[in-house]
C-alpha positions as CSV (number, residue, x, y, z in Angstrom):
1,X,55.4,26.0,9.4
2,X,58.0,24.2,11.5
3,X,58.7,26.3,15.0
4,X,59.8,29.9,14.9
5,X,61.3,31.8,12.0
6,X,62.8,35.3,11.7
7,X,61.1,38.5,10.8
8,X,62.7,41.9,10.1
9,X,60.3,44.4,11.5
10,X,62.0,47.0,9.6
11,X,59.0,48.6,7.9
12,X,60.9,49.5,4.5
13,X,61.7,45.4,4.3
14,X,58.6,44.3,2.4
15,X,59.8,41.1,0.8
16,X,59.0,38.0,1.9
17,X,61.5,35.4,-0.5
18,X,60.7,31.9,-1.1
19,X,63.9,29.4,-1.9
20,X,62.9,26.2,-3.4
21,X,65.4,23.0,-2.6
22,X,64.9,19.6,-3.8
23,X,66.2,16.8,-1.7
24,X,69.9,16.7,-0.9
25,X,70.5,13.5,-1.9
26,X,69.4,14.0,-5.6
27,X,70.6,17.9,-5.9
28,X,73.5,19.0,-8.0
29,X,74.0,15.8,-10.0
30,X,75.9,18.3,-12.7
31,X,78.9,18.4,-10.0
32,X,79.3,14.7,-9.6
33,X,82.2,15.0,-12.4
34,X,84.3,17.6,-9.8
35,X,83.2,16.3,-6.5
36,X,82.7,13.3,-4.7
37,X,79.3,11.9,-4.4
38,X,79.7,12.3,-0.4
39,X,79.9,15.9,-0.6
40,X,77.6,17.0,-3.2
41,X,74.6,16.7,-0.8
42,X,76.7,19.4,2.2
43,X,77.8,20.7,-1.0
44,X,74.0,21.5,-1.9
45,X,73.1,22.3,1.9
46,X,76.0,24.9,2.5
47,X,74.8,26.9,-1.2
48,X,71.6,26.8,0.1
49,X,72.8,28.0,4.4
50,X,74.6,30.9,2.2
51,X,71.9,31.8,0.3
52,X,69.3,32.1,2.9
53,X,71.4,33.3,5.6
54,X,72.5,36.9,3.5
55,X,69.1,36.6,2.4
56,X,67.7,37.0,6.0
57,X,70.6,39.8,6.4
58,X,69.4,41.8,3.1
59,X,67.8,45.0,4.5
60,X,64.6,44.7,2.3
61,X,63.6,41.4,3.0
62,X,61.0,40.7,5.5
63,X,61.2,36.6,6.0
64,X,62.2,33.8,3.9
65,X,60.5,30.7,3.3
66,X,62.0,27.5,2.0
67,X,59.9,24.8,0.4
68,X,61.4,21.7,0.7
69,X,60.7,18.0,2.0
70,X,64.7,17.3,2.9
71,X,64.1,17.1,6.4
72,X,68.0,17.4,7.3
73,X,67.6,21.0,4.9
74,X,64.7,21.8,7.0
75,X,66.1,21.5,10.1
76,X,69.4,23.3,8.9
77,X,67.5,26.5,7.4
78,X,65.1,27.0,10.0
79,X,68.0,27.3,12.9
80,X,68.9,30.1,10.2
81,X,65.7,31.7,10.7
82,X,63.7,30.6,7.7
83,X,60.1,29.3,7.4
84,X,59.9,26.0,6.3
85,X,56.9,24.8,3.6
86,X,56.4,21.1,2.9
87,X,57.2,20.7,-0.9
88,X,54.2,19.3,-2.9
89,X,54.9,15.9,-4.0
90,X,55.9,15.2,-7.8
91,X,55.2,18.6,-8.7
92,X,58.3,20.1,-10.1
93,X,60.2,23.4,-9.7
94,X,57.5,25.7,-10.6
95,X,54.7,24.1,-8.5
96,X,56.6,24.6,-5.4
97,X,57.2,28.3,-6.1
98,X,53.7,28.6,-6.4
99,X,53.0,26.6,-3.7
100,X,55.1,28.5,-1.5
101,X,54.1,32.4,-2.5
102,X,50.5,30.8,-1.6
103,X,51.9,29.7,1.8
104,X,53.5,33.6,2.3
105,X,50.6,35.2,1.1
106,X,48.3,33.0,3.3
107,X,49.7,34.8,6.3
108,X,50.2,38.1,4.7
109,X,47.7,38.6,1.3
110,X,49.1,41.8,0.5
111,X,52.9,40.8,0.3
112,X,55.2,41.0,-2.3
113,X,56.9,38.1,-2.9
114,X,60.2,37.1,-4.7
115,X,61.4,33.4,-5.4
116,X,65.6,33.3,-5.7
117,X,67.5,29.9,-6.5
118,X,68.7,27.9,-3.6
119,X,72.7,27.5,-5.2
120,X,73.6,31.3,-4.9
121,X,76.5,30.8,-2.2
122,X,78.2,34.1,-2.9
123,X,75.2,36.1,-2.3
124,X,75.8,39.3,-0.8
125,X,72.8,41.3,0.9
126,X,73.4,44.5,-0.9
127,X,73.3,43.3,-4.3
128,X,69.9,41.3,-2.9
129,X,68.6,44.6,-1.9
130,X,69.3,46.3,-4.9
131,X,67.9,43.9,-7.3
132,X,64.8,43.7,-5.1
133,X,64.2,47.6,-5.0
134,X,64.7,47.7,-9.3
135,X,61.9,44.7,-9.1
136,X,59.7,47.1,-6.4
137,X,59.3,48.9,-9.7
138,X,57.0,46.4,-11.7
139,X,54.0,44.3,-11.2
140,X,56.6,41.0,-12.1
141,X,60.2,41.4,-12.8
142,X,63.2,38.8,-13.0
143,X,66.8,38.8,-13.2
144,X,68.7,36.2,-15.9
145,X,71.6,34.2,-14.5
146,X,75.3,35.1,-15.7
147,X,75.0,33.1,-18.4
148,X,71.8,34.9,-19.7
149,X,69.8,32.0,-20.7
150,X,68.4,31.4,-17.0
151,X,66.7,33.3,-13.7
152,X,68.1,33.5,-10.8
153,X,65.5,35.6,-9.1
154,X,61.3,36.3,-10.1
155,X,59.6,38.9,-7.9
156,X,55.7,40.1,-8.3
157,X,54.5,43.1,-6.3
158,X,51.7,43.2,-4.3
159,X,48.8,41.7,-5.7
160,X,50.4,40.2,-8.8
161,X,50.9,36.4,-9.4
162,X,54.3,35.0,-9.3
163,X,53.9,32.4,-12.0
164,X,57.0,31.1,-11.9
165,X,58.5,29.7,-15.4
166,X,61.9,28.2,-14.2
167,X,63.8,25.3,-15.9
168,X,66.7,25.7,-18.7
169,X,66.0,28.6,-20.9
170,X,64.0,30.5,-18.2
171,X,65.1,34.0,-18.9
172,X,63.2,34.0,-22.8
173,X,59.7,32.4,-21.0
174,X,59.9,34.8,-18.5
175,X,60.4,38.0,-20.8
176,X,57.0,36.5,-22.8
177,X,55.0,36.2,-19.9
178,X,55.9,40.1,-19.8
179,X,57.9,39.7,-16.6
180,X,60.6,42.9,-16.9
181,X,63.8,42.1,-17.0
182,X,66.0,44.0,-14.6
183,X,69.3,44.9,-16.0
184,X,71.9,46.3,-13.6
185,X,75.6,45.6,-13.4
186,X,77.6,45.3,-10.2
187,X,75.2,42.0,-8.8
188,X,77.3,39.8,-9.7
189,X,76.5,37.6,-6.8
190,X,72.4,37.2,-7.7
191,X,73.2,35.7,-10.7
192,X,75.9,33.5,-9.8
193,X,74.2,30.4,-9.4
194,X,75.9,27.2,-9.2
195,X,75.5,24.0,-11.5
196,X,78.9,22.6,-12.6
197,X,82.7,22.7,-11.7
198,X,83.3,25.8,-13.6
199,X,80.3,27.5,-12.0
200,X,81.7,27.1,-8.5
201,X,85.2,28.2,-9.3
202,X,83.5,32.1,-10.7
203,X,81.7,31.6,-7.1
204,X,85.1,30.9,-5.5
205,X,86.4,34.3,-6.9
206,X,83.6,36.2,-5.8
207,X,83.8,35.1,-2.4
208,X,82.3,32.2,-1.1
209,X,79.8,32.5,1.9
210,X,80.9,30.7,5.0
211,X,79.0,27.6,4.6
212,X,80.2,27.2,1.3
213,X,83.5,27.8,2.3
214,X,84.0,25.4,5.3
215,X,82.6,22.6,2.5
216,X,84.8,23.8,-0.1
217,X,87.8,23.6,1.7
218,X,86.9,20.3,2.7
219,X,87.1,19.1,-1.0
220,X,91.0,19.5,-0.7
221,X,91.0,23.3,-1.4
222,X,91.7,26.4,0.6
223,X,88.7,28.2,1.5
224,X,88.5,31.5,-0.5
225,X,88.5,35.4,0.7
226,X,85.1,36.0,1.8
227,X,84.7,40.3,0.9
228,X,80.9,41.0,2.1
229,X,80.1,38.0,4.5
């Protein structure tokens, strides 16, 4: 753990998350085609500022760790608040979320844990809290991106293993491990990850987080209404 991170001693906020970010220098290659190589990197930071910062604002969530070895992300997300966990080198998506529910649950065994993507930058805390109290209602539950074929968020209770199954059609290996998956409307902004051009403009419309914005307005455009932040 690098230095001091935030905890909410609220005792009904009983999630600890865990947001996994690659290096900035190699994240969101898919947007190279709508923004300039420069930016992709603050791109990638500000989604990943946004995410964790309403994160650490959602009422049920307890303390967020990020796994990463990006050691401008590190220093970035922990003056947020979060916990940073060195990444394991070479292994991958899903051996990072493992690697950082063990980290949480080395500090606190009996804590349930949730993983969400890094690239949610019009994530609002409400919508968070909601989707984490339908998951407080299974051993291991997910939520599927906006496109359906993906997750955006894995959660296991108290005792259960994550065993995390991320990468491209997610949502179907997730359902077969007999994760449930949680189906509400009106959270628009959990599933709203971001990956291409067209992704980011359905982010713009929600309402970008302030990070986001700053970056995205930077790229020639005007930053957009921001209803939640």
């Amino acid at each position: 753990m690098d230095g001091e991170f935030a905890t909410n001693t609220d005792p009904t906020a009983r999630w600890s998350l865990v947001v996994p970010l690659k290096p900035l220098r190699l994240a969101k290659s898919r947007l190279a085609g709508t923004t300039a190589d420069a930016l992709r990197p603050r791109l990638a930071l500000a989604f990943a500022q946004d995410t964790v910062a309403a994160a650490l604002a959602c009422a049920v969530v307890r303390d967020v760790s990020v796994v990463t070895d990006d050691p401008t992300a590190a220093a970035e997300l922990a003056s947020l608040g979060a916990r940073i966990v060195p990444d394991t080198p070479a292994g991958g998506l899903n051996a990072a979320l493992a690697h950082g529910a063990r980290a949480v649950r080395a500090v606190r065994p009996r804590a349930a844990v949730a993983t969400v993507n890094a690239d949610l930058p019009a994530l609002r805390p409400g919508e968070l809290a909601r989707v984490l109290d339908a998951a407080a209602e299974f051993p291991r539950a997910f939520l599927a991106d906006a496109a359906g074929i993906g997750t955006t968020l894995l959660a296991a209770a108290p005792g259960a293993e994550l065993n995390p199954a991320f990468g491209g059609p997610s949502r179907d290996r997730h359902l077969s491990s007999g994760a449930v998956e949680i189906l509400l409307t009106g959270v628009d902004s959990v599933r709203r990850d971001v990956d291409t051009g067209d992704d980011l403009l359905v982010a713009v419309a929600l309402g970008l987080g302030p990070h986001t914005a700053l970056r995205y307005a930077a790229r020639g455009a005007q930053p957009a209404p921001q209803p939640g932040h």
